[in-house]
C-alpha positions in Angstrom: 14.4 14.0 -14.8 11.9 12.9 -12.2 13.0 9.3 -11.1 9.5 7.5 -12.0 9.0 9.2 -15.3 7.7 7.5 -17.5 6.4 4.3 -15.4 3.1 3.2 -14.6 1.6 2.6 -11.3 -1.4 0.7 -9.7 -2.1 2.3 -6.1 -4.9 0.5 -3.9 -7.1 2.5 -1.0 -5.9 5.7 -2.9 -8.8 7.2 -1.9 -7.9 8.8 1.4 -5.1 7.9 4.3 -1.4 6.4 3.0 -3.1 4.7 -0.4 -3.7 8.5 -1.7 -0.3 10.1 0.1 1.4 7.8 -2.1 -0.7 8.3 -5.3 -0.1 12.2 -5.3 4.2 11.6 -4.3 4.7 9.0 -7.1 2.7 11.1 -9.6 4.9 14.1 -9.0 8.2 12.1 -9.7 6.5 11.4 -12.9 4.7 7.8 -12.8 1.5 7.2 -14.3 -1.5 6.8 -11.5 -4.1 4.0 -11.4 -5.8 5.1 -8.6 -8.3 2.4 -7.3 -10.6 2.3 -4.2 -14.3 2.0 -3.3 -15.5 5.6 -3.6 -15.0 7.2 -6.8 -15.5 10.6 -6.0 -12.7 10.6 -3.8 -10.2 8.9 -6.3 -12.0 12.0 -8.7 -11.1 14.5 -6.2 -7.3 13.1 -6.4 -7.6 13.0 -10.5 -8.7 16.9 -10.6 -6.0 18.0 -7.8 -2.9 16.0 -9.6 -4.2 17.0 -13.3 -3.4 20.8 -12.4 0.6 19.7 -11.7 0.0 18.2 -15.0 -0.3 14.5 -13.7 -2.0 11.4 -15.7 -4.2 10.1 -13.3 -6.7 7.0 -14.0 -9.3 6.6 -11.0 -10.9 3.2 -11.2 -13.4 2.2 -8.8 -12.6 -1.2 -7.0 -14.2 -3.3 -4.1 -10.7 -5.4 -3.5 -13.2 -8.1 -2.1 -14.1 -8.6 -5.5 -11.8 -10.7 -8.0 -13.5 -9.8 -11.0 -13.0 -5.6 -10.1 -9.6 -6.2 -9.4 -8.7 -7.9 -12.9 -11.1 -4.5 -14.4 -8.5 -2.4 -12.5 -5.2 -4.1 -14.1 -7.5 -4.5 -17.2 -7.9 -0.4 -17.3 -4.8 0.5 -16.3 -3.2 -1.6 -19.4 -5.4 -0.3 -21.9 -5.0 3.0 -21.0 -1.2 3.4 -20.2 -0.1 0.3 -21.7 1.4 -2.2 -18.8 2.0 -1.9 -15.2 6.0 -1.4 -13.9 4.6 -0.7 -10.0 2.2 -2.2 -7.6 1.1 -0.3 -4.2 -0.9 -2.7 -2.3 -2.3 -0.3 0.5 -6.3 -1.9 0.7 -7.6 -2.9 4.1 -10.6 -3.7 5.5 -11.7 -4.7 9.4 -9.8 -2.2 11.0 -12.7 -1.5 14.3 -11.4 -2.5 17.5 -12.8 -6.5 18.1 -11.3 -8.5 20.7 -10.7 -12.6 19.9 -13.9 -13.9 21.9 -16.0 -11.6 19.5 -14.2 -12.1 16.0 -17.0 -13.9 14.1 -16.0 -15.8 10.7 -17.9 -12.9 8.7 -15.1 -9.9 9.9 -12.4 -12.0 9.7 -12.9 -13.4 6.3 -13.5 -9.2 5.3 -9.8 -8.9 6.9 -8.4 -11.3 4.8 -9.8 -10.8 1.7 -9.7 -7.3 1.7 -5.9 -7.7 3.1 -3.6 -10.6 2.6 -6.1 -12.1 -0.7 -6.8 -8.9 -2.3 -3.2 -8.9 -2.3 -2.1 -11.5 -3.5 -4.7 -11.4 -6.5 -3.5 -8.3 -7.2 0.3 -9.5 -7.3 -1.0 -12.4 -9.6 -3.0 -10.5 -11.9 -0.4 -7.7 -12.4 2.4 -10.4 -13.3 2.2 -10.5 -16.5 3.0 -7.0 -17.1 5.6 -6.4 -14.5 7.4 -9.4 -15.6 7.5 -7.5 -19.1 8.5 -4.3 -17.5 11.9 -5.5 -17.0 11.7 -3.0 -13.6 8.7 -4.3 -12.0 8.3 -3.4 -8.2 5.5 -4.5 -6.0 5.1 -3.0 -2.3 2.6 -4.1 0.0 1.5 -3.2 3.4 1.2 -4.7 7.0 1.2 -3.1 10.4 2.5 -3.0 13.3 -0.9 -4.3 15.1 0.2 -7.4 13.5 4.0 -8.0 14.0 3.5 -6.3 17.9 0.3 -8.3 18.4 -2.1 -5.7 19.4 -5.5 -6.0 21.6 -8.5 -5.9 19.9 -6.7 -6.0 16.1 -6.7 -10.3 16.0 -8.1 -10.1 12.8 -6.3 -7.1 11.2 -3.2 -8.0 12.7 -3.1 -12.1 11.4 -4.5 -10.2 7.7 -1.2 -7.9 8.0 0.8 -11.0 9.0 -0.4 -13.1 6.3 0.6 -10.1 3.5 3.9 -10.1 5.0 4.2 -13.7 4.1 3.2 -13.4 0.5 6.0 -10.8 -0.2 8.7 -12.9 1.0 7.0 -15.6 -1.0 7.0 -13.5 -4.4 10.1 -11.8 -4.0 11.7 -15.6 -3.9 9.6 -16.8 -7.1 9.8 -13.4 -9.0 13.6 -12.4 -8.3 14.5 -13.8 -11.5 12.6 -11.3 -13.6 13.8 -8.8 -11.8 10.7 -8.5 -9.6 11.5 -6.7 -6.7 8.9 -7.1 -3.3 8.8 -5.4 -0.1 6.2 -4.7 2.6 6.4 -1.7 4.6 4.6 -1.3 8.6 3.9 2.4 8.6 2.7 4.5 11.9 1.7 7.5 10.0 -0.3 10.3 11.1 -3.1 9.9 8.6 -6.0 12.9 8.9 -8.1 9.7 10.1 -5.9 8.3 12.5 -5.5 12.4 14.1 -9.0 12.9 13.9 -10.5 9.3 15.7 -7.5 8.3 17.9 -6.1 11.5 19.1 -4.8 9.9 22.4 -3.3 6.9 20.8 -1.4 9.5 18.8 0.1 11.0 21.6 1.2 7.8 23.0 2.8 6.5 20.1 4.8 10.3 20.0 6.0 9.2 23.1 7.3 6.2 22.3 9.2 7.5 19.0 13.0 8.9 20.0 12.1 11.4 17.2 8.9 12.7 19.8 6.6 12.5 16.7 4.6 10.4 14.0 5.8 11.1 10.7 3.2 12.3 7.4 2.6 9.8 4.3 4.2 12.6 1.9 7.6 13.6 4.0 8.3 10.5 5.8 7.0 7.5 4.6 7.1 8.4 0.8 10.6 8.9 0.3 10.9 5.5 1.0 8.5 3.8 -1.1 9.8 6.0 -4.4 13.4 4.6 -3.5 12.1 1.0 -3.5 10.1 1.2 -6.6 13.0 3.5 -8.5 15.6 1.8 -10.1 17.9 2.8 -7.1 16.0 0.2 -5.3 16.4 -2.8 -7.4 18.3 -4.7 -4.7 16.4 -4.4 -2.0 13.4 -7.3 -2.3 11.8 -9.7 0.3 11.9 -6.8 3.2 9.9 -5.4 6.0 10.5 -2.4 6.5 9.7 0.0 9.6 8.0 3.2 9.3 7.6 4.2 12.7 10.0 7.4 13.6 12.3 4.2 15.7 9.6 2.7 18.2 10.8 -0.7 17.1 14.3 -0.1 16.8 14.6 -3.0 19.6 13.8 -5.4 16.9 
């Protein structure tokens, strides 16, 4: 038996990057995918490849900015599978290079509302149901441009920072409905990241004692479907690393 079978899952940014890595690895151990994002005929392109490995996959379209299309998402996704057991936070916005002195109120407030708020709202409005599941599991995600403070990623980074707060937060005040939530910092060799930061890639091989960056589907997934499995169920309220050991100092 495939160890998600039968559960229901809400996956955010599944339209490209670690959001749809994660989609297409939980739907073939067997969970039900509602796959939101922006562009819809990506998260149509994700529904057609699954569906011929026989997955169930609902693609909803969502600006996370917007608190009314986020409760459409969890609205969808109950009607048509009948509750929510998982949540994959993976929606970001702000991610351009844009040092302190030129952060202006506009890109930060589209950092943290497509980040840390989107989030949380997300978190709140899928309560309900998880809280019924009896299993629910919530994983969000940060970066390390936050917790190592990188140049140019202010905004990002203190939007990644404030997520990592919120999942301490909820895994305190949900634990006793056996609400388990974590937040993973992955440095994953998305087919963006290869394609627009090459040399950054190279740099960050260096730094790993393994000599590479890892994939979303053979590294960093293995992981995730561990935490939201019922293996997992006593792991809640941690950050974990997803970065080959470049931050094993910590």
């Amino acid at each position: 038996m495939k160890k998600l079978e039968g559960r229901v899952a809400i996956v955010t940014g599944a339209s490209s990057g670690v959001g749809r890595g994660l989609a297409k690895v939980l739907a073939e151990q067997g969970a039900k995918i509602c796959a939101c994002a922006r562009r819809m005929e990506k998260l149509e392109e994700l529904k057609t490849e699954l569906a011929v490995e026989g997955a169930d996959v609902l693609p909803v379209a969502c600006d996370v900015t917007d608190p009314d299309q986020i409760k459409n998402v969890v609205t969808q996704c109950v009607e048509a599978f009948g509750g929510v057991d998982i949540l994959i936070n993976c929606a970001q916005g702000s991610m351009a290079y844009c040092e302190i002195q030129d952060i202006d109120i506009e890109y930060a407030m589209t950092a943290y509302q497509s980040g840390a708020l989107a989030t949380m709202l997300f978190m709140k409005e899928c309560f309900p149901y998880l809280k019924e599941s009896g299993h629910g599991r919530i994983i969000n995600t940060a970066s390390a441009a936050g917790y190592d403070g990188n140049e140019g990623f202010g905004a990002y980074g203190m939007a990644k920072e404030a997520i990592r707060a919120i999942t301490r937060t909820g895994a305190r005040e949900w634990g006793k409905y056996g609400i388990t939530v974590n937040v993973f910092l992955p440095i994953i060799a998305t087919d963006f990241f290869r394609e627009t930061q090459p040399q950054a890639l190279k740099s960050l091989e260096a730094k790993s004692p393994l000599g590479r960056i890892g994939t979303t589907e053979e590294d960093c997934a293995p992981l995730i479907v561990f935490l939201v499995s019922d293996e997992g169920g006593y792991f809640t309220g941690q950050s974990f690393m997803v970065d080959g050991g470049i931050h094993m100092h910590t």
